[in-house]
C-alpha positions as CSV (number, residue, x, y, z in Angstrom):
1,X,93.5,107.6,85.5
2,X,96.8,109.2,86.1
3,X,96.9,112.1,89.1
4,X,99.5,113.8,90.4
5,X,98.4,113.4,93.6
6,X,101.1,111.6,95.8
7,X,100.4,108.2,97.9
8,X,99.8,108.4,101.6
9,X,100.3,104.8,102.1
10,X,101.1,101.3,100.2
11,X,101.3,97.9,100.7
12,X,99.9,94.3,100.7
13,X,96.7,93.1,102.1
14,X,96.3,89.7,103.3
15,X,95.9,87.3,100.4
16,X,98.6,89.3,98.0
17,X,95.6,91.9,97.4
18,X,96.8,95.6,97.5
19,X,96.1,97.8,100.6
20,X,93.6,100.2,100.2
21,X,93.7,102.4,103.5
22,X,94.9,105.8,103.1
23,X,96.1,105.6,99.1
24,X,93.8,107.7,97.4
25,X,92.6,111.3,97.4
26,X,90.2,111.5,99.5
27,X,87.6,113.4,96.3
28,X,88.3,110.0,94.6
29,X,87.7,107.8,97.3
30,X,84.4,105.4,96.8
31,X,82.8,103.0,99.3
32,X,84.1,99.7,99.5
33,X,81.5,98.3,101.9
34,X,79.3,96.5,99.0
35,X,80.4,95.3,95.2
36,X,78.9,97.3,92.6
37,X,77.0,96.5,89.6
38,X,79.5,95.4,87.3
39,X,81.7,93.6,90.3
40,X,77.8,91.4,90.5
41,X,78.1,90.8,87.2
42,X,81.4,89.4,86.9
43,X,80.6,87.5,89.8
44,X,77.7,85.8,88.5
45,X,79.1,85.0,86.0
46,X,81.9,83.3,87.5
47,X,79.2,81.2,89.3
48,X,78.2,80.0,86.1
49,X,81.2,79.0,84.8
50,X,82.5,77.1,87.5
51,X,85.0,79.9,88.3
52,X,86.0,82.3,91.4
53,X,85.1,86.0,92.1
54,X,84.0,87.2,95.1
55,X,82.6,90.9,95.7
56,X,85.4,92.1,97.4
57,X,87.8,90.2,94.6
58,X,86.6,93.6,92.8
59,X,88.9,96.1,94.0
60,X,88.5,100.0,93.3
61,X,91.3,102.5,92.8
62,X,94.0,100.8,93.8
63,X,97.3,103.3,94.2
64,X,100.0,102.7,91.5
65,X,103.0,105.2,91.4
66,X,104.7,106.0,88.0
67,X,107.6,108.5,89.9
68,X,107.7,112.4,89.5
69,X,105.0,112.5,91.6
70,X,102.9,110.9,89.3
71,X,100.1,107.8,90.0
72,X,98.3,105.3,88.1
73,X,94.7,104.7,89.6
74,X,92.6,102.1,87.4
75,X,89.2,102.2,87.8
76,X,89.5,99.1,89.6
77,X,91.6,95.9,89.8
78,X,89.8,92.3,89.2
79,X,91.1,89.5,90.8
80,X,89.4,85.9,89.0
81,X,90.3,82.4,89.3
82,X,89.7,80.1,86.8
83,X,89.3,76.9,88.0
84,X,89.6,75.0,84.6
85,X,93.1,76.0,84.3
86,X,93.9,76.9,88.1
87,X,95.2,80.0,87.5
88,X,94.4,83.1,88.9
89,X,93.7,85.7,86.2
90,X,94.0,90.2,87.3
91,X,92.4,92.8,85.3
92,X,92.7,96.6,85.5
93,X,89.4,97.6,84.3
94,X,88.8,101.1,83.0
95,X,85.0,101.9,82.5
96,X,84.2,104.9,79.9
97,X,80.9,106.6,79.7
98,X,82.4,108.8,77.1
99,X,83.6,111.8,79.3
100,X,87.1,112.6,77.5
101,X,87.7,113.0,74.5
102,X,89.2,109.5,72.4
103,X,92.7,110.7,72.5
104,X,92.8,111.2,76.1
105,X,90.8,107.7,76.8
106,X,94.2,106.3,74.5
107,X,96.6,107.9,76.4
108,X,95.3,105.6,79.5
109,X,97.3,103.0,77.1
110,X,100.3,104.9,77.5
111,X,100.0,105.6,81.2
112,X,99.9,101.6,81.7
113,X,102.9,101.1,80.2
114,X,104.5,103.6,81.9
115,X,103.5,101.4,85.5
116,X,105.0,98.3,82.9
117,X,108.4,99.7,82.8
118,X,108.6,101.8,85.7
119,X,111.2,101.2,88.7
120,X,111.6,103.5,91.5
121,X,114.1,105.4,92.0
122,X,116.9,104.3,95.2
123,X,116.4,106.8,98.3
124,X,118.5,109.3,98.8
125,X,122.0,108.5,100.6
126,X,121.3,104.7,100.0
127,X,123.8,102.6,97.9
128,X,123.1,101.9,93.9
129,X,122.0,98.4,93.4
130,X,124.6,96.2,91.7
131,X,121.5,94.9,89.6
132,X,119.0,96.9,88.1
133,X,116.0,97.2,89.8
134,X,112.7,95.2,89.2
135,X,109.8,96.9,88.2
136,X,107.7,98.5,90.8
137,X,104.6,96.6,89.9
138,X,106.4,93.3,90.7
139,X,106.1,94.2,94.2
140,X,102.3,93.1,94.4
141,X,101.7,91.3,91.4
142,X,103.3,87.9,89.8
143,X,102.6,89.2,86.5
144,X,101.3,92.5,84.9
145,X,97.5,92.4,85.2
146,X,95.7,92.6,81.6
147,X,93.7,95.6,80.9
148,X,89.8,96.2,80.2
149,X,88.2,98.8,78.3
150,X,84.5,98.8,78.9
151,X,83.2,101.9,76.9
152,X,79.4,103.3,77.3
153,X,77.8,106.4,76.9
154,X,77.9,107.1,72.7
155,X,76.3,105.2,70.0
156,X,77.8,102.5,67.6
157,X,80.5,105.5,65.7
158,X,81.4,106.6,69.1
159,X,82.5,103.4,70.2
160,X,84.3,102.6,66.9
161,X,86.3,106.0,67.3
162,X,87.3,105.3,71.0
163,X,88.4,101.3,69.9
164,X,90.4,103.4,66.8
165,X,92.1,106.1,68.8
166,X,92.9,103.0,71.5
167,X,94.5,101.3,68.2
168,X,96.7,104.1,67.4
169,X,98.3,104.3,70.9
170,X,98.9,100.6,70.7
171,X,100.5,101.1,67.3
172,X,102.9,103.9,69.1
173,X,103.7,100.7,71.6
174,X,104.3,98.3,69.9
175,X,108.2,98.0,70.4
176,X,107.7,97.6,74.1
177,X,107.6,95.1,76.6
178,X,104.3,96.0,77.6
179,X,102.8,95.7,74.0
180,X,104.2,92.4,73.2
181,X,103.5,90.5,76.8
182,X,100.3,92.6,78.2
183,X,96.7,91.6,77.1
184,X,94.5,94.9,76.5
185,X,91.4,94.7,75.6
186,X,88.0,96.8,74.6
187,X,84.5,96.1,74.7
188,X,81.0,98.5,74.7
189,X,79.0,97.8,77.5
190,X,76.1,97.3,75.2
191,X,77.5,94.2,73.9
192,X,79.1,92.5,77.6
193,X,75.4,92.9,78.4
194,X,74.0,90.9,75.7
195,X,76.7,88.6,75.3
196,X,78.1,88.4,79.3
197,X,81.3,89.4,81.0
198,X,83.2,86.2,79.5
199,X,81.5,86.5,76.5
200,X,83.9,86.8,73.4
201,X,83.3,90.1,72.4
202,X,86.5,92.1,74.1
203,X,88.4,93.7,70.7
204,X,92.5,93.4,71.0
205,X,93.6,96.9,70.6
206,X,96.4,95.5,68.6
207,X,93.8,94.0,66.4
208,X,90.3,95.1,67.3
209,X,88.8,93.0,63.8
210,X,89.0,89.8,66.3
211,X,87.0,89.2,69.0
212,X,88.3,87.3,72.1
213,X,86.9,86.5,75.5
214,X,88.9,88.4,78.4
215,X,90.1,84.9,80.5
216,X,91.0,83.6,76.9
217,X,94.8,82.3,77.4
218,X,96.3,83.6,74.2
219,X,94.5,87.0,73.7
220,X,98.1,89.1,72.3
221,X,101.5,88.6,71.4
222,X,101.8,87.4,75.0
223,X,100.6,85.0,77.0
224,X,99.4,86.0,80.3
């Protein structure tokens, strides 16, 4: 979600994970003392697969800030290592139970690459850079985490009109950056239960006619 609610804090945690203390609203804030139902999931199913995630790998509402007093706050932020390829893969995961209306659910698209491309701005007083600045996100992160769209909460032409309006806004991006080297992907929560977290079911919203799993290595025009 994007709020305009500005940061009291940022950072790094140990182990490159992003500080959580004192980033979020305080109405948004949830309890990070036990994983959650989907963060179990994913983890199990890492198990299974010879992979890493650990509850706490499973990371809610981390603080991103877009300028203008604007943020980006996923719904959370997946860390997972996949031990085949040792390589350690990030998600932001946005969960939908169907509570906005498709075109607002697309314009999440646009609000992640916004994060992709935004660099902060020099404080005031301080000497211009003689280089352009790096992006704010490479702060934390060696590259731009894919993103997850689980959507819930509407029947089978509910789902297909979230997936199209998700379409549309990657249509809108696909000149940038973002579009051509960030992985974003949608699946109903219907079918990750069926078919498991790692299942192949997550739909490209480049090309939601294929069907990919989310760790896959070539999943868009990028590889990530």
């Amino acid at each position: 979600m994007v709020r305009s609610a500005p940061a009291r804090g940022s950072g790094r945690a140990r182990g490159g994970r992003p500080a959580l203390a004192d980033v979020r609203p305080r109405r948004a804030k949830r309890s990070a003392r036990g994983p959650g139902t989907a963060s179990k999931a994913q983890g199990l199913d890492a198990r299974r697969r010879g992979d890493t995630c650990q509850p706490f790998d499973w990371i809610p509402e981390v603080h991103h800030p877009l300028g203008a007093g604007e943020a980006l706050i996923p719904g959370a932020l997946l860390y997972y290592r996949r031990e085949d390829r040792g390589v350690m893969l990030r998600a932001f995961v946005e969960g939908d139970r169907a509570t906005m209306g498709p075109e607002r659910l697309a314009a999440k698209l646009t609000a992640y690459e916004r994060l992709h491309r935004y660099t902060a701005a020099p404080p005031p007083g301080r000497r211009l850079p003689t280089e352009p600045p790096s992006e704010e996100w490479r702060r934390r992160y060696p590259l731009f985490a894919r993103v997850l769209f689980v959507l819930d909460g509407t029947g089978p032409a509910g789902i297909e009109a979230r997936i199209s309006a998700l379409h549309a806004a990657a249509r809108d991006l696909s000149p940038t950056a973002f579009a051509r080297t960030v992985p974003a992907l949608t699946a109903s929560l219907a079918d990750l239960r069926v078919h498991g977290p790692a299942g192949p079911v997550r739909r490209p919203v480049h090309n939601p006619e294929s069907r990919v799993g989310w760790s896959d290595a070539a999943v868009s025009s990028g590889v990530h």
